[in-house]
PyMOL Python script that loads the backbone (N, CA, C, O; Angstrom):
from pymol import cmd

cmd.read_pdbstr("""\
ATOM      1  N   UNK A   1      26.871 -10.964 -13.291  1.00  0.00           N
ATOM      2  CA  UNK A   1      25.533 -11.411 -13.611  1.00  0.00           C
ATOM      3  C   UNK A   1      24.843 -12.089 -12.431  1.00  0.00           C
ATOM      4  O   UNK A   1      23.648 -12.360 -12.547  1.00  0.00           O
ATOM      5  N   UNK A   2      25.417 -12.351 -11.439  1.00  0.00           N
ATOM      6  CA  UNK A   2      24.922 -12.718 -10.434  1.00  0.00           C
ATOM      7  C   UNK A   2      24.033 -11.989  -9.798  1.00  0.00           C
ATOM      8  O   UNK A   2      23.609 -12.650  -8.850  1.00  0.00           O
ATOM      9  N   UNK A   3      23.447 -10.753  -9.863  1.00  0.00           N
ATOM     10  CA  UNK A   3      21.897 -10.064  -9.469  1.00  0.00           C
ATOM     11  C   UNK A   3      21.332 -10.311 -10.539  1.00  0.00           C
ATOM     12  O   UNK A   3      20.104 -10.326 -10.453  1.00  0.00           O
ATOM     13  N   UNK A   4      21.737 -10.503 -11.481  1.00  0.00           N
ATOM     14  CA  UNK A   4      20.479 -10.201 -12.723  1.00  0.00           C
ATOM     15  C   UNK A   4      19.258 -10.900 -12.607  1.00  0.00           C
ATOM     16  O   UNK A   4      18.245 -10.239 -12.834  1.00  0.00           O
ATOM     17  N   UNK A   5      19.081 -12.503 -12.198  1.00  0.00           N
ATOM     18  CA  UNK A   5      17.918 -13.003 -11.457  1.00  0.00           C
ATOM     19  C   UNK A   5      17.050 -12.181 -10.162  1.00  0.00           C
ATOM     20  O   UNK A   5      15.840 -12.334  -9.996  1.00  0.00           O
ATOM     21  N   UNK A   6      17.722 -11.490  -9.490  1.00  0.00           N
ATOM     22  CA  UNK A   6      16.819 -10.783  -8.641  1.00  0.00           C
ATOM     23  C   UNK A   6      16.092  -9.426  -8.959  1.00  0.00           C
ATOM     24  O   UNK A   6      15.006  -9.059  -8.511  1.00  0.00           O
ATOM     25  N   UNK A   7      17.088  -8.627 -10.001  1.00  0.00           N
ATOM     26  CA  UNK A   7      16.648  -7.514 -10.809  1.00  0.00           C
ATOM     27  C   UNK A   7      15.282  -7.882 -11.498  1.00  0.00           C
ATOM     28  O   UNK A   7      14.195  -7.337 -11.303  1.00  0.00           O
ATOM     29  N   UNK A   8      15.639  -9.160 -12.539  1.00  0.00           N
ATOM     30  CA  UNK A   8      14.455  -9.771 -13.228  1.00  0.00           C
ATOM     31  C   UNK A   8      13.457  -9.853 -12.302  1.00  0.00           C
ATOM     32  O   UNK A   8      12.622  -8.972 -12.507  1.00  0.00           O
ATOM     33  N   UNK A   9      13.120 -10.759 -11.083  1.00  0.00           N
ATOM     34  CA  UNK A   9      12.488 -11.058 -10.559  1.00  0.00           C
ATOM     35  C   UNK A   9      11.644  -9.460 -10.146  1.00  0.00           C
ATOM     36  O   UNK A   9      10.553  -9.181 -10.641  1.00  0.00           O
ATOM     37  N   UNK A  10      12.358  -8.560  -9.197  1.00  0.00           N
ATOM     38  CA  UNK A  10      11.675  -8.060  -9.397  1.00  0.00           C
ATOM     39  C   UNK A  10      11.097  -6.506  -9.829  1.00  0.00           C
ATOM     40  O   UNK A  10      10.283  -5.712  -9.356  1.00  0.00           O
ATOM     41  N   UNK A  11      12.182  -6.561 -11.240  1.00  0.00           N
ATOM     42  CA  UNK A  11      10.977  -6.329 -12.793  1.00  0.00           C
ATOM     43  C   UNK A  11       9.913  -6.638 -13.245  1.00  0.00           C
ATOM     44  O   UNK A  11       9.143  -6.167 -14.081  1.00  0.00           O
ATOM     45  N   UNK A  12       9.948  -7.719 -12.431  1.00  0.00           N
ATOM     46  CA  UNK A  12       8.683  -8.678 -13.313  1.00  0.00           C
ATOM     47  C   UNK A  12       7.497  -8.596 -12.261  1.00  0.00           C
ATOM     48  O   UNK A  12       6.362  -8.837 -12.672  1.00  0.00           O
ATOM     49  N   UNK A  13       7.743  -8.191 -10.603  1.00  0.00           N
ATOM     50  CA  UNK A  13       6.863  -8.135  -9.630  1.00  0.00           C
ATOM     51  C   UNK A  13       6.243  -6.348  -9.971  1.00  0.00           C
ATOM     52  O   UNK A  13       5.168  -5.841 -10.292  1.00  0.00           O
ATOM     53  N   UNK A  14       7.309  -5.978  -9.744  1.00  0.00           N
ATOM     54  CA  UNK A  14       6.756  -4.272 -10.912  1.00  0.00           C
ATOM     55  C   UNK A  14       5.762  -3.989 -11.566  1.00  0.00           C
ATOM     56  O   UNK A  14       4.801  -3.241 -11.382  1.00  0.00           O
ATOM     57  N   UNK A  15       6.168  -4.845 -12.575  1.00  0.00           N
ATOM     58  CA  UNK A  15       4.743  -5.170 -14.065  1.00  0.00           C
ATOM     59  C   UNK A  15       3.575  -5.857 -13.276  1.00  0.00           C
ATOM     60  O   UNK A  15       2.531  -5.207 -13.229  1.00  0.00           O
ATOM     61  N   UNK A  16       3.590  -6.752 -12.816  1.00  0.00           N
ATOM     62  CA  UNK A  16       2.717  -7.642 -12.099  1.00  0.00           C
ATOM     63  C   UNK A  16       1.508  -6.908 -11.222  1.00  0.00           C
ATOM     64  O   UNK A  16       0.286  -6.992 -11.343  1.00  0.00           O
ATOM     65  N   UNK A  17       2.541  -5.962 -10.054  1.00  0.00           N
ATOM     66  CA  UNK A  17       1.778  -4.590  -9.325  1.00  0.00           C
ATOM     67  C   UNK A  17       0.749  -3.863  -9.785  1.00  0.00           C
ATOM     68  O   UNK A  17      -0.347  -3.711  -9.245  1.00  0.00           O
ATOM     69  N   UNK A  18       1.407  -3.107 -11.510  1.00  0.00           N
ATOM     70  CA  UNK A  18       1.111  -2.111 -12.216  1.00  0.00           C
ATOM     71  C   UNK A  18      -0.152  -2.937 -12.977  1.00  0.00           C
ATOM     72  O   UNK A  18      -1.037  -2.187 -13.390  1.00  0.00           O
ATOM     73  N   UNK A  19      -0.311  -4.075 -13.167  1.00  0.00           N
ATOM     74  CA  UNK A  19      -0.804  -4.633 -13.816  1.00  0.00           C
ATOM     75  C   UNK A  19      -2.197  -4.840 -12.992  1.00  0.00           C
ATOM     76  O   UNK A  19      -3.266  -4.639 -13.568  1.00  0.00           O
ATOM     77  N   UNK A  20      -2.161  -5.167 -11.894  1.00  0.00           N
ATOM     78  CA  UNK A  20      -3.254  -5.329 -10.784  1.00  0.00           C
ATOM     79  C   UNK A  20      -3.431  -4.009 -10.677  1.00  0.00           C
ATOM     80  O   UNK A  20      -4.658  -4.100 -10.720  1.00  0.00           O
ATOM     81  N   UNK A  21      -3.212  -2.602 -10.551  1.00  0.00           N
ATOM     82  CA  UNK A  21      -3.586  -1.568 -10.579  1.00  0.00           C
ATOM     83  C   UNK A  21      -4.220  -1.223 -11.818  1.00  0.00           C
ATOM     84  O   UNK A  21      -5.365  -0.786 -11.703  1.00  0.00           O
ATOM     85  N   UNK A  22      -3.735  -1.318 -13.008  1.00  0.00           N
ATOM     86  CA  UNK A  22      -4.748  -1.269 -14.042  1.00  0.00           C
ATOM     87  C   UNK A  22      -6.192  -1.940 -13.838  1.00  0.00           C
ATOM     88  O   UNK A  22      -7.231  -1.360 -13.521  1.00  0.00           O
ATOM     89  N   UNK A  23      -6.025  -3.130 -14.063  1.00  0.00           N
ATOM     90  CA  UNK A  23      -7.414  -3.922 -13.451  1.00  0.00           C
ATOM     91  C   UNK A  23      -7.770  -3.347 -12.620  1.00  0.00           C
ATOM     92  O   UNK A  23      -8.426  -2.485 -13.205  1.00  0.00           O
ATOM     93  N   UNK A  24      -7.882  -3.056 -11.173  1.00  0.00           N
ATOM     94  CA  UNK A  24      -8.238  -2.561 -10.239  1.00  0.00           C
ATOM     95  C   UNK A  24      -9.070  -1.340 -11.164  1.00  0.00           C
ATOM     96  O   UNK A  24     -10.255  -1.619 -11.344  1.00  0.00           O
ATOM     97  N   UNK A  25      -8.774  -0.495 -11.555  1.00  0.00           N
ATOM     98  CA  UNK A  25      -8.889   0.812 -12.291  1.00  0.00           C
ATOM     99  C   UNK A  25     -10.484   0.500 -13.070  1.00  0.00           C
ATOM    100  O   UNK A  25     -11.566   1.043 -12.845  1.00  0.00           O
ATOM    101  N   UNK A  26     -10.168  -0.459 -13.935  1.00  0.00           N
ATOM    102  CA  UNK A  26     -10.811  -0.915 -14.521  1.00  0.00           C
ATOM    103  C   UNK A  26     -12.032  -1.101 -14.357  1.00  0.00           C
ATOM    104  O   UNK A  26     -12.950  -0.629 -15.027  1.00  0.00           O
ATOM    105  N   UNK A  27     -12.116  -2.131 -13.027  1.00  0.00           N
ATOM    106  CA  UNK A  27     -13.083  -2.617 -11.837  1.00  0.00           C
ATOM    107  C   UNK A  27     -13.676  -1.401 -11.092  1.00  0.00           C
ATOM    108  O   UNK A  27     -14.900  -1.319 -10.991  1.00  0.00           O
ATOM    109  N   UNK A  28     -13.119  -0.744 -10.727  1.00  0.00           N
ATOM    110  CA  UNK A  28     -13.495   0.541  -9.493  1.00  0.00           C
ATOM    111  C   UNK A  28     -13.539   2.124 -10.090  1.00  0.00           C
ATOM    112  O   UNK A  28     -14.019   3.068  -9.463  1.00  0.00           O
ATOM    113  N   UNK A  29     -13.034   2.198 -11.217  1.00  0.00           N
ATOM    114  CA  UNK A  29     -13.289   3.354 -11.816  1.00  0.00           C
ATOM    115  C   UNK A  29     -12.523   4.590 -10.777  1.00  0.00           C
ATOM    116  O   UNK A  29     -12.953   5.733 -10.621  1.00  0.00           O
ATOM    117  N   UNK A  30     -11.092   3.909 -10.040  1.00  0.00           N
ATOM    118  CA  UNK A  30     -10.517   4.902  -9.888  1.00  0.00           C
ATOM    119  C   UNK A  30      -8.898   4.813 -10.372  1.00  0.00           C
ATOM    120  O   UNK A  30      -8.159   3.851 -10.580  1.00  0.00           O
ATOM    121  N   UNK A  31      -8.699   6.289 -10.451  1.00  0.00           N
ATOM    122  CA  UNK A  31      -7.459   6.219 -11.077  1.00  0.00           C
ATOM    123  C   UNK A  31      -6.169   5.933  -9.929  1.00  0.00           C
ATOM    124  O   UNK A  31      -6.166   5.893  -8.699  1.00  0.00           O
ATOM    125  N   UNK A  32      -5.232   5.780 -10.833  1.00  0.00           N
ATOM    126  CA  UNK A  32      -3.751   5.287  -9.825  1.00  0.00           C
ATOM    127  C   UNK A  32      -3.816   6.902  -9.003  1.00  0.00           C
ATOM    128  O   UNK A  32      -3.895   6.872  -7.775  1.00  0.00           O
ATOM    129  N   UNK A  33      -3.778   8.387  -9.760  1.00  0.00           N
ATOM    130  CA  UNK A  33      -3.856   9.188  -8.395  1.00  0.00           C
ATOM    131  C   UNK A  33      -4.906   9.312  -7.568  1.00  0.00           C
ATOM    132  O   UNK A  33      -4.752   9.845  -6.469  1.00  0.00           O
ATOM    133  N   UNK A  34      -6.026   8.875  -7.946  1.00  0.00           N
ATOM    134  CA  UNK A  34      -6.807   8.505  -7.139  1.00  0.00           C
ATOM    135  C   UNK A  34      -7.094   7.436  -5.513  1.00  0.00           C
ATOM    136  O   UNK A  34      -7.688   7.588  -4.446  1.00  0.00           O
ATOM    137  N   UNK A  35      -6.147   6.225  -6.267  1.00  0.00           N
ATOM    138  CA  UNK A  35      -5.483   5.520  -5.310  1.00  0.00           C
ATOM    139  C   UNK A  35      -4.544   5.771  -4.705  1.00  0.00           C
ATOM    140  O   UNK A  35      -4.334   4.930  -3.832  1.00  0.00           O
ATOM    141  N   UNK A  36      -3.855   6.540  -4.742  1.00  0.00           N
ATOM    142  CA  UNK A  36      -2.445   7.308  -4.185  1.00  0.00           C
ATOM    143  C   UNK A  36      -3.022   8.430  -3.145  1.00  0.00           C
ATOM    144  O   UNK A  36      -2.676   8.477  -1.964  1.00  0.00           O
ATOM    145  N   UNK A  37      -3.797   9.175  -3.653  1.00  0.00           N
ATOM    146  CA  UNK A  37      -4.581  10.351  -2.637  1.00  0.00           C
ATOM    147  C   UNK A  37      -5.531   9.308  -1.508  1.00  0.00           C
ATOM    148  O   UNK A  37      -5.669   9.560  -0.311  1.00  0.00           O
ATOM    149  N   UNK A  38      -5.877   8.601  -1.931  1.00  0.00           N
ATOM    150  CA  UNK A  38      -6.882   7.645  -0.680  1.00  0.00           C
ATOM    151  C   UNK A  38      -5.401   7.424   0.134  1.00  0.00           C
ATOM    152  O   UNK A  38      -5.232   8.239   1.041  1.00  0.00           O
ATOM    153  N   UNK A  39      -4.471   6.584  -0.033  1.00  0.00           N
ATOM    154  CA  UNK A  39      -3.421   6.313   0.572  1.00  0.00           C
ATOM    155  C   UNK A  39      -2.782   7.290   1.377  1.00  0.00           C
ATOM    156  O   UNK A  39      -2.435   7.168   2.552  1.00  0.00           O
ATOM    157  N   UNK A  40      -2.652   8.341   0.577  1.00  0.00           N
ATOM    158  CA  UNK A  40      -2.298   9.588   1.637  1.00  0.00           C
ATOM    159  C   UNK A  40      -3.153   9.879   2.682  1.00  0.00           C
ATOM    160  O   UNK A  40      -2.626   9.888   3.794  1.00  0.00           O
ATOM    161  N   UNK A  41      -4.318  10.116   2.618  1.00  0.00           N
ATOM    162  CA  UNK A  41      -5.113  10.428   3.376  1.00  0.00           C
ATOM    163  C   UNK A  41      -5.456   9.566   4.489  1.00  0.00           C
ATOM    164  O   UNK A  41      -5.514   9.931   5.663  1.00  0.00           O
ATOM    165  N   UNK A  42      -5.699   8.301   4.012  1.00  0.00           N
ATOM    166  CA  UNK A  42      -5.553   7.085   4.671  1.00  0.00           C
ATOM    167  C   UNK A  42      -4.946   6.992   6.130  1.00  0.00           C
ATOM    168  O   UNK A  42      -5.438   6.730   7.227  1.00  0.00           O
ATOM    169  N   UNK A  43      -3.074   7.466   5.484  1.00  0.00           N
ATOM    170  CA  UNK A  43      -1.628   7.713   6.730  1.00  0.00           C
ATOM    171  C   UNK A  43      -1.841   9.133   7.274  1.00  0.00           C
ATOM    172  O   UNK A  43      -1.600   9.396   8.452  1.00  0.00           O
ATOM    173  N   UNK A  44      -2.276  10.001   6.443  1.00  0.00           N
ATOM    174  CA  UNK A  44      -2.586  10.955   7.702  1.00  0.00           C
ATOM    175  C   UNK A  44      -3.340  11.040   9.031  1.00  0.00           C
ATOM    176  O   UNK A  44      -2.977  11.426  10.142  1.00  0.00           O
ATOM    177  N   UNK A  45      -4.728  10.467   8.486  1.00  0.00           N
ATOM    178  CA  UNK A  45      -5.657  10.106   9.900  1.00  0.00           C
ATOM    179  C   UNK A  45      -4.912   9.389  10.655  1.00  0.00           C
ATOM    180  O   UNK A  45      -4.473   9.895  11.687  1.00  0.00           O
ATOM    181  N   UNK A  46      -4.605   8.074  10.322  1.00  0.00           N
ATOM    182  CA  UNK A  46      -4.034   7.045  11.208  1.00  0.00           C
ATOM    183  C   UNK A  46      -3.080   7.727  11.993  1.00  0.00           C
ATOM    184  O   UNK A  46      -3.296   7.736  13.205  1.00  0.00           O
ATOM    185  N   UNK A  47      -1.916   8.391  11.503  1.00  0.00           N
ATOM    186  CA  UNK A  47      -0.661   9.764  12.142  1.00  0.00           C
ATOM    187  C   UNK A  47      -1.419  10.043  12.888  1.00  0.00           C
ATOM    188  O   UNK A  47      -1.123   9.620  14.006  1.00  0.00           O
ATOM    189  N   UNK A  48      -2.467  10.671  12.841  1.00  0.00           N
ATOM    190  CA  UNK A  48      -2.814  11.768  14.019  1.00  0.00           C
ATOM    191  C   UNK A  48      -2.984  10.982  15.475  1.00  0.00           C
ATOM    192  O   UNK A  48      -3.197  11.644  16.491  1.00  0.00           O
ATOM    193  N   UNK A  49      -2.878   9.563  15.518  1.00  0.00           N
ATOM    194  CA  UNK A  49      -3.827   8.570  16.568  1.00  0.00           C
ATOM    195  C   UNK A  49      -2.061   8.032  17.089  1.00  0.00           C
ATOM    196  O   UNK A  49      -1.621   8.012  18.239  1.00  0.00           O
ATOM    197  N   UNK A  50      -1.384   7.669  15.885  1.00  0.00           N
ATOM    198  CA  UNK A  50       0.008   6.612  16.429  1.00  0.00           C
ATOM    199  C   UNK A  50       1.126   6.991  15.716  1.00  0.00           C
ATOM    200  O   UNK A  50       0.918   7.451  14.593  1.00  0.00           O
ATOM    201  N   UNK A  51       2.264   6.906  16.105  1.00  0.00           N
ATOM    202  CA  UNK A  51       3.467   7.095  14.756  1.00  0.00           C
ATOM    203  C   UNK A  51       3.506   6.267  14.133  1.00  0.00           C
ATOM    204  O   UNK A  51       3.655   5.257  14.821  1.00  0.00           O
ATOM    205  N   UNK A  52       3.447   6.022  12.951  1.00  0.00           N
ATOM    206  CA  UNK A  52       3.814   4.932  11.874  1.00  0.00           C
ATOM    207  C   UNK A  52       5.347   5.349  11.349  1.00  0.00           C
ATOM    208  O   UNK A  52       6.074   6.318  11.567  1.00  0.00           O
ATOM    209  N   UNK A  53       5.501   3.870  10.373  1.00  0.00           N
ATOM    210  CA  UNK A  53       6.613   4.086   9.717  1.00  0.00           C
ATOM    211  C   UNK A  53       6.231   3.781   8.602  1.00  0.00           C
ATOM    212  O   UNK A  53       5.892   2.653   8.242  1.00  0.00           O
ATOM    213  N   UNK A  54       6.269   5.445   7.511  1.00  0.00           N
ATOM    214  CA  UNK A  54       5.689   5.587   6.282  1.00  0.00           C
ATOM    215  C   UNK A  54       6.387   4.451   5.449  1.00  0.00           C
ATOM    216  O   UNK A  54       5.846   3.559   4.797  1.00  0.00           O
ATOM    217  N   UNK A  55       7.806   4.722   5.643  1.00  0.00           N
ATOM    218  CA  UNK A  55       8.573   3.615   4.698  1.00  0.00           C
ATOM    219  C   UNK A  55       7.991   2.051   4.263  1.00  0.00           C
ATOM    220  O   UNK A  55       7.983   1.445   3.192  1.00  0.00           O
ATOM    221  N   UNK A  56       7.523   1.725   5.605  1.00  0.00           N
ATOM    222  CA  UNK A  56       7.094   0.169   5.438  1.00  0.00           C
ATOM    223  C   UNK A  56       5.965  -0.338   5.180  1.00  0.00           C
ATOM    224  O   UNK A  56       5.751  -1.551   5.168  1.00  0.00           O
ATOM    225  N   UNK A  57       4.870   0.820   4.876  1.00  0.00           N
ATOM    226  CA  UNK A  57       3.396   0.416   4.117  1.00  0.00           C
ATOM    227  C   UNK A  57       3.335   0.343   3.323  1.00  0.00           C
ATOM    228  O   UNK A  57       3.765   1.124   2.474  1.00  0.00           O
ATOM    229  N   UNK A  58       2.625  -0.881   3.134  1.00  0.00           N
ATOM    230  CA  UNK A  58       1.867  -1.386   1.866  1.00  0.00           C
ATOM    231  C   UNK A  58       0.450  -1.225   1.890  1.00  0.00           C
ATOM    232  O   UNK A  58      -0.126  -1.298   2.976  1.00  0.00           O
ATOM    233  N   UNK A  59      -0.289  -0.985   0.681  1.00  0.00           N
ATOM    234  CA  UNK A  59      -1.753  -0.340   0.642  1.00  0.00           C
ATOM    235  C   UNK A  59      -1.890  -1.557  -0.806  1.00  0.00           C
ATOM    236  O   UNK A  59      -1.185  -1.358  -1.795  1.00  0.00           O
ATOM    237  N   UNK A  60      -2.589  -2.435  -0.773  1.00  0.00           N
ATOM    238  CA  UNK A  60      -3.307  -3.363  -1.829  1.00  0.00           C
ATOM    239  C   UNK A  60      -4.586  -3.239  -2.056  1.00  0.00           C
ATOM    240  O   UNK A  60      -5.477  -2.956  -1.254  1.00  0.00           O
ATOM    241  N   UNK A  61      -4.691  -3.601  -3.883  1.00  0.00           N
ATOM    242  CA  UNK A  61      -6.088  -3.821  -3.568  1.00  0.00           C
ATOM    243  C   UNK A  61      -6.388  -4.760  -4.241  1.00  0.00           C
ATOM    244  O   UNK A  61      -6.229  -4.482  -5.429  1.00  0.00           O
ATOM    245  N   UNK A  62      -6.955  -6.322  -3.997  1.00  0.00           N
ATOM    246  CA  UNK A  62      -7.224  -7.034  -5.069  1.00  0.00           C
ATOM    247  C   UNK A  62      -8.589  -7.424  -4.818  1.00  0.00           C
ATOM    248  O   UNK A  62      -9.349  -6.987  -3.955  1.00  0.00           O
ATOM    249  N   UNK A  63      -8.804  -8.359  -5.741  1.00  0.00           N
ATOM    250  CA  UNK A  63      -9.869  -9.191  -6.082  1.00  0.00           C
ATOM    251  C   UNK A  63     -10.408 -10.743  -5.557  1.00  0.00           C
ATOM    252  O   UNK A  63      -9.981 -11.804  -6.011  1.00  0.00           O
ATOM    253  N   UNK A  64     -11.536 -10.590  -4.401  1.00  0.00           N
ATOM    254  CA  UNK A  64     -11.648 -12.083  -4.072  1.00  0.00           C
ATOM    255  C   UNK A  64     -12.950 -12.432  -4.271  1.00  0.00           C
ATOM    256  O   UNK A  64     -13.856 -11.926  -3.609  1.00  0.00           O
ATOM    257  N   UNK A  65     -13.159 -13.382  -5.257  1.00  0.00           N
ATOM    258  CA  UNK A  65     -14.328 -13.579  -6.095  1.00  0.00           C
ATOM    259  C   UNK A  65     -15.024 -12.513  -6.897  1.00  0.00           C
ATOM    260  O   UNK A  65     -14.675 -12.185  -8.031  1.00  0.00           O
ATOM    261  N   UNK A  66     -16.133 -11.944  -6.166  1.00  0.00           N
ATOM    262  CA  UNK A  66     -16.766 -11.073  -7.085  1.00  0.00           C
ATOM    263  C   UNK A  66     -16.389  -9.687  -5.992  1.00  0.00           C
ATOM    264  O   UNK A  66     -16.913  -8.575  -6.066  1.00  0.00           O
ATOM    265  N   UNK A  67     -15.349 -10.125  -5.000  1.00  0.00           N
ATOM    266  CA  UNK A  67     -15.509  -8.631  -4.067  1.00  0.00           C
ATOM    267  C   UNK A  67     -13.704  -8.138  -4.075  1.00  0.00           C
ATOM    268  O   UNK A  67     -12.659  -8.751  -3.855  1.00  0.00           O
ATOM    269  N   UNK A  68     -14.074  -6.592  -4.484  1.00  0.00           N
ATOM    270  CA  UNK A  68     -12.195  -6.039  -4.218  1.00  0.00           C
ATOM    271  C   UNK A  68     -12.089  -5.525  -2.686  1.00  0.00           C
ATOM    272  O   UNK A  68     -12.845  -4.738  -2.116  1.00  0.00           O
ATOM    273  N   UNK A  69     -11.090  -6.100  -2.240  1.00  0.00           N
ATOM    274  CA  UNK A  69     -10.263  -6.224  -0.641  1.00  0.00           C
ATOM    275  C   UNK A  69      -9.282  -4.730  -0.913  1.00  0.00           C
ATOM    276  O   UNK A  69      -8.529  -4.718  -1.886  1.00  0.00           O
ATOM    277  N   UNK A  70      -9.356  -3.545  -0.016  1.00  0.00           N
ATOM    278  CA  UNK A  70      -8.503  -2.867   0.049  1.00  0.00           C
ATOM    279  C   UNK A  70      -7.800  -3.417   1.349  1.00  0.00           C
ATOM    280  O   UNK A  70      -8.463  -3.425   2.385  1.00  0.00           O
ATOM    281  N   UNK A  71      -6.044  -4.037   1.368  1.00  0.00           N
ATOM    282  CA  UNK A  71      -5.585  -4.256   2.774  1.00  0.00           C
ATOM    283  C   UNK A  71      -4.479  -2.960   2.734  1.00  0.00           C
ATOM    284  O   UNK A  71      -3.871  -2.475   1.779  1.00  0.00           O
ATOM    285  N   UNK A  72      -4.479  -2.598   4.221  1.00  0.00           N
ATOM    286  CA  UNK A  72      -3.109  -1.772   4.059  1.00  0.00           C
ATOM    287  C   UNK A  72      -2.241  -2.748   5.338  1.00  0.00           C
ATOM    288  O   UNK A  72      -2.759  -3.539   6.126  1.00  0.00           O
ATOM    289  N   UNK A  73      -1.245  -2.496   5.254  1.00  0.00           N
ATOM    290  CA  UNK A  73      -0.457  -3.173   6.221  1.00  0.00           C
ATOM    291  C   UNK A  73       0.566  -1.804   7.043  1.00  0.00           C
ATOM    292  O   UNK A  73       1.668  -1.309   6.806  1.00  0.00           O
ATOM    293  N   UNK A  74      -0.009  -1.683   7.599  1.00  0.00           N
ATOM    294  CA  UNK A  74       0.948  -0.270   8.240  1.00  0.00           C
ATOM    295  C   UNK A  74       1.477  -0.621   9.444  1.00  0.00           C
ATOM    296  O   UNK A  74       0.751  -0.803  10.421  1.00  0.00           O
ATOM    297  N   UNK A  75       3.000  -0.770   9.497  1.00  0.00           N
ATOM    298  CA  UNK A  75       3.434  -0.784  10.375  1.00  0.00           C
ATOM    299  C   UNK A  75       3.951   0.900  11.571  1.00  0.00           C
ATOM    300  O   UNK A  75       4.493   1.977  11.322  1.00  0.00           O
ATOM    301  N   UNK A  76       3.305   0.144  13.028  1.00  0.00           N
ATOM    302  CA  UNK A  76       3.654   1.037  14.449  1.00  0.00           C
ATOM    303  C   UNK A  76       4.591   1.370  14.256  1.00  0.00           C
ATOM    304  O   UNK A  76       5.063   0.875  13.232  1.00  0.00           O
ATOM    305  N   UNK A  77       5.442   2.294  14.949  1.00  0.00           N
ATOM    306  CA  UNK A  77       6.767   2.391  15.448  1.00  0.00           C
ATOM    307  C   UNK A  77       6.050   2.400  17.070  1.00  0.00           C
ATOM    308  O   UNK A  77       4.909   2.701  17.419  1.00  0.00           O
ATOM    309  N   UNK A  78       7.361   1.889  17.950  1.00  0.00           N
ATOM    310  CA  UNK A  78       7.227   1.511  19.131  1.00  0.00           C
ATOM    311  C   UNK A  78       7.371   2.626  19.672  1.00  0.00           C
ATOM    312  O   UNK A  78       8.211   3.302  19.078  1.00  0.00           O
ATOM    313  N   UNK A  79       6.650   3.418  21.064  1.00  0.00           N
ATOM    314  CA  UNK A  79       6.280   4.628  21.329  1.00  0.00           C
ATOM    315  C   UNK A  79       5.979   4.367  22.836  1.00  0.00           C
ATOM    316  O   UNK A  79       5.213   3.473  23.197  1.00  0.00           O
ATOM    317  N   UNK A  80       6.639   5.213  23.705  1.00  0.00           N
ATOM    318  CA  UNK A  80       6.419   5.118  24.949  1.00  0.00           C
ATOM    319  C   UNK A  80       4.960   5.986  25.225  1.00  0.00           C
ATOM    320  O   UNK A  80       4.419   6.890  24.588  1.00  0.00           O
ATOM    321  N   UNK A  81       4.520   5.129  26.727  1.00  0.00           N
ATOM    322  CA  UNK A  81       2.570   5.842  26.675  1.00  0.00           C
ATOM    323  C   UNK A  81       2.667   7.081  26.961  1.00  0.00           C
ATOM    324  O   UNK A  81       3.624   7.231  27.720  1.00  0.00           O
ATOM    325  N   UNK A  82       2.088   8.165  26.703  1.00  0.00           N
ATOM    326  CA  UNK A  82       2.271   9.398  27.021  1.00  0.00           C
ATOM    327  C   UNK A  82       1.843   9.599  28.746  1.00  0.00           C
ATOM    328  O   UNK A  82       1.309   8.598  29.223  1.00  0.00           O
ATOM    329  N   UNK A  83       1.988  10.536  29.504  1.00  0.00           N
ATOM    330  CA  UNK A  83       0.968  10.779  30.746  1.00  0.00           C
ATOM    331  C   UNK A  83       0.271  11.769  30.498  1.00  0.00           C
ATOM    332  O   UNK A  83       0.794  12.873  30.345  1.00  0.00           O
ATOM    333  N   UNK A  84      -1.055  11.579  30.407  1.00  0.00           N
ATOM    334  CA  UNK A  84      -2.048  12.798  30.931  1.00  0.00           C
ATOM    335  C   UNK A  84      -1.945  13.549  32.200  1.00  0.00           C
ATOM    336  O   UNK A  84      -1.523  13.156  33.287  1.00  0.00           O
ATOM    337  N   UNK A  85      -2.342  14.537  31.907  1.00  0.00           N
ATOM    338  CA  UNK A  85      -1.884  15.228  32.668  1.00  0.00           C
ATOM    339  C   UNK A  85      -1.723  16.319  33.118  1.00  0.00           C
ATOM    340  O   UNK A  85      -1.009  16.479  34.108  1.00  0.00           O
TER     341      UNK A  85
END
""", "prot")
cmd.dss("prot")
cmd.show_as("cartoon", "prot")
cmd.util.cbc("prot")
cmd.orient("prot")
């Protein structure tokens, strides 16, 4: 039983997510594949410019006051400069 606090925990960050995506939905009148296809599209442009590492993005969207914040947090991978040439 010693994970079961971290499982819970986050089970409960899960619901919490899904839960701000509903709202979100709600607010913006788009759907979760809707938000999922922006996201894709999103990492493709950015790909074409730098390598990312798909694994480690996060794409949010919440609510600050009366205005919704889309942040993504996309992390570089480290990449030697190319030469032109």
């Amino acid at each position: 039983m010693a994970g079961w606090g971290r499982t819970n925990k986050q089970s409960a960050d899960e619901a919490k997510e899904r839960l701000k995506l509903v709202l979100i939905h709600d607010r913006t009148d788009l759907t979760q594949e809707e938000l999922a296809v922006m996201k894709n599209e999103l990492l493709a442009v950015i790909s074409q410019h730098v390598e990312i590492d798909p694994d480690g993005v996060r794409i949010t969207m919440k609510q600050e006051g009366r205005e919704q914040k889309l942040t993504a947090d996309i992390p570089l991978k480290t990449t030697r400069r190319r030469k032109l040439g």
